[in-house]
C-alpha positions as CSV (number, residue, x, y, z in Angstrom):
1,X,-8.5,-27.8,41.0
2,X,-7.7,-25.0,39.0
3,X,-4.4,-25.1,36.1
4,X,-2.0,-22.4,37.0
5,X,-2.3,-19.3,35.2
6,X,0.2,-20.2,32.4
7,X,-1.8,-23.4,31.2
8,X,-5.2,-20.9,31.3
9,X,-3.4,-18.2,29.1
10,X,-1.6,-20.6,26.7
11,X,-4.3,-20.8,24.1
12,X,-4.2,-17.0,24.0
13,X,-0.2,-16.9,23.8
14,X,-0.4,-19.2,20.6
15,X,-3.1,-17.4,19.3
16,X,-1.1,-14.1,19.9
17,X,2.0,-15.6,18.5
18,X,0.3,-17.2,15.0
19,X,-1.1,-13.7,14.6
20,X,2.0,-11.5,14.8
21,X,3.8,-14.2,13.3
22,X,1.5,-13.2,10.2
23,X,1.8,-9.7,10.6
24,X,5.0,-9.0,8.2
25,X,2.9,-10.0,5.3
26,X,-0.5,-8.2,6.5
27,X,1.3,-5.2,6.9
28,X,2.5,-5.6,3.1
29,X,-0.7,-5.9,1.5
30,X,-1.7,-2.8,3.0
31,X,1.6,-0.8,1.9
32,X,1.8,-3.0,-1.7
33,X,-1.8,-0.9,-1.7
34,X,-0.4,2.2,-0.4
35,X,2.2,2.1,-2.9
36,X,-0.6,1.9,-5.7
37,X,-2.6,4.3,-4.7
38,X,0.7,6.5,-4.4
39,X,1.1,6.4,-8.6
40,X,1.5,9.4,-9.8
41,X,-1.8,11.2,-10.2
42,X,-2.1,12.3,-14.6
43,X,-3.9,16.1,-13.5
44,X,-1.4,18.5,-11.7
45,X,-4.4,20.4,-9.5
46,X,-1.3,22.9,-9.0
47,X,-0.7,23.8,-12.3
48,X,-1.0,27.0,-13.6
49,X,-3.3,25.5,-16.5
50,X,-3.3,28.9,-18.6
51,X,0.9,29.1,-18.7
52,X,0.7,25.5,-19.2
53,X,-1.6,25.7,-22.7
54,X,-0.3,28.9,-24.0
55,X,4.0,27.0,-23.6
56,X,2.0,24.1,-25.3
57,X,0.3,26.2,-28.1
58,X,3.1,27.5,-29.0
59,X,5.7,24.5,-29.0
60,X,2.6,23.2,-31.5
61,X,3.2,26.3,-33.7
62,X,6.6,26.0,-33.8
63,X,6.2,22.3,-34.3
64,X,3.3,22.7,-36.8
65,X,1.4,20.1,-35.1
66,X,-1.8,20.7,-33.5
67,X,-2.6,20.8,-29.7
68,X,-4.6,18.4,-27.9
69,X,-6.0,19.6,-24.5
70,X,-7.4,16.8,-22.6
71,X,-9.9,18.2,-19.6
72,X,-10.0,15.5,-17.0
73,X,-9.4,15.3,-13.2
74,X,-7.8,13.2,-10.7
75,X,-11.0,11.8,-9.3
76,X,-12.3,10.5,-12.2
77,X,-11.5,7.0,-12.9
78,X,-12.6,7.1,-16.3
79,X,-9.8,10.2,-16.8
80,X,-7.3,7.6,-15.3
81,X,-8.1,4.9,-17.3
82,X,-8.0,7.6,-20.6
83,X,-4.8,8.9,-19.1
84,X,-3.2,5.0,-18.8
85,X,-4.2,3.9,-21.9
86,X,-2.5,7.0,-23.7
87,X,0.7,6.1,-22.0
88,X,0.3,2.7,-23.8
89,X,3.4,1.7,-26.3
90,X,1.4,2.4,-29.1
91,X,-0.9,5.3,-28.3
92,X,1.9,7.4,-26.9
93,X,3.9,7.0,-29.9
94,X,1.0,8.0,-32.2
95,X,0.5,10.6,-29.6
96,X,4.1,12.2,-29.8
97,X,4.0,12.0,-34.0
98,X,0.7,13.7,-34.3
99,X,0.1,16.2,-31.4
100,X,1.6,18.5,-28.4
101,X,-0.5,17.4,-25.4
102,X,-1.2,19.5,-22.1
103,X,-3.6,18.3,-20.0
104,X,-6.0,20.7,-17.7
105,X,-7.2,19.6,-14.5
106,X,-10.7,20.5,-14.0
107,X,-11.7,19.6,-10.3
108,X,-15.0,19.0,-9.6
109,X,-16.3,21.5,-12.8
110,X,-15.2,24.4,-10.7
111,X,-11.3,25.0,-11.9
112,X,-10.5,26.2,-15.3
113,X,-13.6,26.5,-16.5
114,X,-12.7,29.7,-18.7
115,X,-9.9,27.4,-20.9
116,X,-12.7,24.6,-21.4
117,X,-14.7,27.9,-22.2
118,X,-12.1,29.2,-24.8
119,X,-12.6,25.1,-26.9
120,X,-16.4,25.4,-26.9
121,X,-16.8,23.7,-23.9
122,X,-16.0,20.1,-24.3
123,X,-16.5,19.6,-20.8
124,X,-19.7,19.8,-20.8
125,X,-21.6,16.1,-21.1
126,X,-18.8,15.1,-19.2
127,X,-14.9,14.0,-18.2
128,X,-12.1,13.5,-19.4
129,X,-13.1,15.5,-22.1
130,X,-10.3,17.3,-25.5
131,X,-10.0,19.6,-27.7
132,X,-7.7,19.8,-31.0
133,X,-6.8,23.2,-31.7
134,X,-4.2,23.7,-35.1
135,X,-1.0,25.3,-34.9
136,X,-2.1,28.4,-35.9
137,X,-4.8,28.2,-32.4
138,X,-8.0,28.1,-34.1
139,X,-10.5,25.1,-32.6
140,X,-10.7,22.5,-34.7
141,X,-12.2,19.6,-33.2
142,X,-13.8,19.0,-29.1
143,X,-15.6,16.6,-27.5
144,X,-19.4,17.7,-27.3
145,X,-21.0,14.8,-26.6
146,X,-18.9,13.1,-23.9
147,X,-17.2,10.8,-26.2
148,X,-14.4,9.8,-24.3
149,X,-16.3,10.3,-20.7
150,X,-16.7,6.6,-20.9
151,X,-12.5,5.9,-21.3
152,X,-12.6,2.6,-18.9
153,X,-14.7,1.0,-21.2
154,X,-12.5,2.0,-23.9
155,X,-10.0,-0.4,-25.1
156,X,-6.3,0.6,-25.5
157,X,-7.2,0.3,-29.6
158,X,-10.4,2.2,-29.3
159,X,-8.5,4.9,-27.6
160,X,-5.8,5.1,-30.6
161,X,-8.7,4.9,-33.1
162,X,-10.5,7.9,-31.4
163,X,-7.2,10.3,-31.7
164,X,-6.1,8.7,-34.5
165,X,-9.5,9.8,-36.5
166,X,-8.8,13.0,-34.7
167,X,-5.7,13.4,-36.0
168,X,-6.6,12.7,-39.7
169,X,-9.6,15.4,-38.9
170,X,-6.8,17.7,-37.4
171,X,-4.7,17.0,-40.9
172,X,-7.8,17.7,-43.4
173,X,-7.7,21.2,-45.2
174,X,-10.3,23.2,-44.3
């Protein structure tokens, strides 16, 4: 004799009822991911890059601090990881004291290539990627030889050493 039809589809009603009974909290990891991902991304690919270091250059002039143009894009995770750890406690305050910051998104090499162009092309053994300019705009320091294109494995400290030593550079008389 065959069991009814509800005693054949029981083990498939539990099963169905243990999984959406689970459901709240898969659909949370998914959004607690979402929500992650949706940080806010440290390149503006909208920007108008050129406005955007010329406002900088000259709020450094009147400042009399130099300007530090970091080159990076969203893409790059080591760009992220340079961008987070300048946003640490003590790297942003050193930041603040010793320069005016823009940053310049540079895509995939194909955006803003004439502003990396104009600071000796410190783009070009790799992202993220800076040049310190003085005050008065001449170049005084850039990345040649991809120094911060390795960021992630950059400590928070190693980052404030590197613009640190920058800045002390940016400060010596020429």
């Amino acid at each position: 004799m065959t069991p009814p039809i509800a005693l054949r589809l029981l083990p498939a009603v539990l099963v169905a009822a243990a999984l959406c009974a689970g459901a709240p909290a898969a659909a949370q990891a998914p959004a607690a991911a979402a929500s992650a991902a949706a940080a806010p991304l440290p390149y503006d690919e909208r920007a108008d890059a050129a406005a955007e270091v010329q406002r900088a250059q000259q709020t450094a002039a009147r400042l009399g601090r130099p300007l530090l143009v970091v080159f990076g894009a969203n893409w790059c995770g080591d760009c992220r990881a340079l961008d987070k750890a300048m946003h640490t406690s003590a790297n942003a305050a050193m930041l603040d004291k010793e320069f005016v910051v823009v940053k310049v998104d540079v895509g995939n090499f194909n955006r803003h290539l004439d502003i990396a162009g104009r600071y000796g092309n410190p783009i070009k053994k790799g992202i993220p990627a800076a040049a310190i300019v003085s005050p008065q705009g001449e170049l005084l320091y850039a990345t040649r030889g991809g120094e911060l294109a390795n960021a992630r494995q950059m400590s928070d400290t190693g980052v404030y050493d590197f613009f640190h030593q920058a800045a002390a550079r940016a400060r010596a008389p020429r």
